[in-house]
N, C-alpha and C positions, 0 to 999 in steps of 0.2 A: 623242352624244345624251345623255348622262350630265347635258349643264348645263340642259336639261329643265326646269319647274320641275311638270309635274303628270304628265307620265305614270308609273305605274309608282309614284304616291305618292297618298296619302289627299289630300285637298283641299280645305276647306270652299269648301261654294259662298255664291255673293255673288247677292243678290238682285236688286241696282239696275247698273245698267250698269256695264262694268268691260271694256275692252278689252283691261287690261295681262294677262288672261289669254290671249290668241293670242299663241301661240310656231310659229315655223317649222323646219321638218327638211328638210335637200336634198337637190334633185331629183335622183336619180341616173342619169335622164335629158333631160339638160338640150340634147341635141341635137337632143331628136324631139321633134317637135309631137303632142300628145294630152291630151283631156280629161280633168281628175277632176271627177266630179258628186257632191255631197253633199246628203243631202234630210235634211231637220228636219222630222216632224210635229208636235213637241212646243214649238212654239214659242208664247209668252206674253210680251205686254206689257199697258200697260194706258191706256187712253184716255185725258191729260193734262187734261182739261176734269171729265168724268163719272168719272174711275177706275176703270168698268167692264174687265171683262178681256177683253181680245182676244188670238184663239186663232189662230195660222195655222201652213202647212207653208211651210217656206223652202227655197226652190232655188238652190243656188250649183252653177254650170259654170262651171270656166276651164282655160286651157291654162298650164300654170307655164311658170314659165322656169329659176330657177335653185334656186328654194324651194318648196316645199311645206307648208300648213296641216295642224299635227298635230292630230289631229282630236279630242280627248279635251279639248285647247286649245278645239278651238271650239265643243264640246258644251258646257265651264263659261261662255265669251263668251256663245252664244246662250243660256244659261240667264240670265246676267247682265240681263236686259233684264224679267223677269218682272215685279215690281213699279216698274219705269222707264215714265213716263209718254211717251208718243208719239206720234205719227199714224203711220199704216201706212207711209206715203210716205217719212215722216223713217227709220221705221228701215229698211227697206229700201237708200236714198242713201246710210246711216248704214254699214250692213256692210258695204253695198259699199267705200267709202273704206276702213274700217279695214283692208280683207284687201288692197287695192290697194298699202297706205302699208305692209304684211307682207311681201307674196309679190314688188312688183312684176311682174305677169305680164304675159304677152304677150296673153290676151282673158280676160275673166272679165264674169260674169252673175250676179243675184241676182234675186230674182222669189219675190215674197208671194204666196201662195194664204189670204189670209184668210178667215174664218168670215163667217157671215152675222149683221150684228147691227142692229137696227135695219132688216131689210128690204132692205139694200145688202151686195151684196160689192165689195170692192175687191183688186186683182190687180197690184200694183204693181210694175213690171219697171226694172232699170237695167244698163246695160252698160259697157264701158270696151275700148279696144282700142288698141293702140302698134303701130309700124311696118305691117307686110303685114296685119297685123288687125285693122287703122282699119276697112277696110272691111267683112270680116267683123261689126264692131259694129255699122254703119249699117243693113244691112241687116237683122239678126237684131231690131234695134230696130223697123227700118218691116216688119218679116214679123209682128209685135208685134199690130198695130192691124188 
């Protein structure tokens, strides 16, 4: 774990989107199927039209497969998006892909719990799933709605 580039070291954070901060640590259960869930209440971007800021809590569930999201990595990623202009929706599709194209896992989920702005919440969920948990994804997606 040593070639790391943030845990266990100072870091300045980056304000505008910045993916090359997600780094991976493996899984050292790569044989057993189980979830790790991580919740972000502190997440911040900002509306690409108005540049008002938008506040939401992010939920990522997935079952790894042979890597794992070190998480200090993905506290400066999601930080990185704070003055990055957005739609809820983009960033949402947006994590999801980057932790996909990290971890390759066998199911993973992300899902915005935004603030209220303008009178509307918007709750934006996307999922991803390979082999036996294709279908796990399908469903978890239509249990969604």
């Amino acid at each position: 774990m040593s070639e790391l580039k943030s845990l266990g070291k100072t870091v300045a954070y980056d304000f505008n989107y910045n993916p090359d901060f997600l780094e991976a640590i493996p899984n050292k259960f790569p044989d057993r199927n189980y979830f790790v869930r991580l919740t972000s209440d502190e997440f911040t971007c900002v509306c690409p039209v108005t540049h008002q800021p938008d506040y939401a809590t992010i939920k990522i569930n997935y079952i790894p497969d042979k890597k794992l999201v070190e998480s200090k990595s993905l506290k400066l990623y999601l930080t990185s998006y704070r003055n990055h202009g957005t739609f809820h929706e983009d960033a949402v599709n947006r994590i999801a892909d980057d932790l996909i194209k990290l971890l390759e896992p066998r199911y993973l989920e992300v899902e915005g719990i935004f603030k209220v702005r303008g009178g509307i919440s918007i709750y934006p969920f996307v999922n991803y799933g390979t082999g036996e948990f294709e279908e796990l994804a399908k469903k978890r997606l239509a249990d969604k709605n």
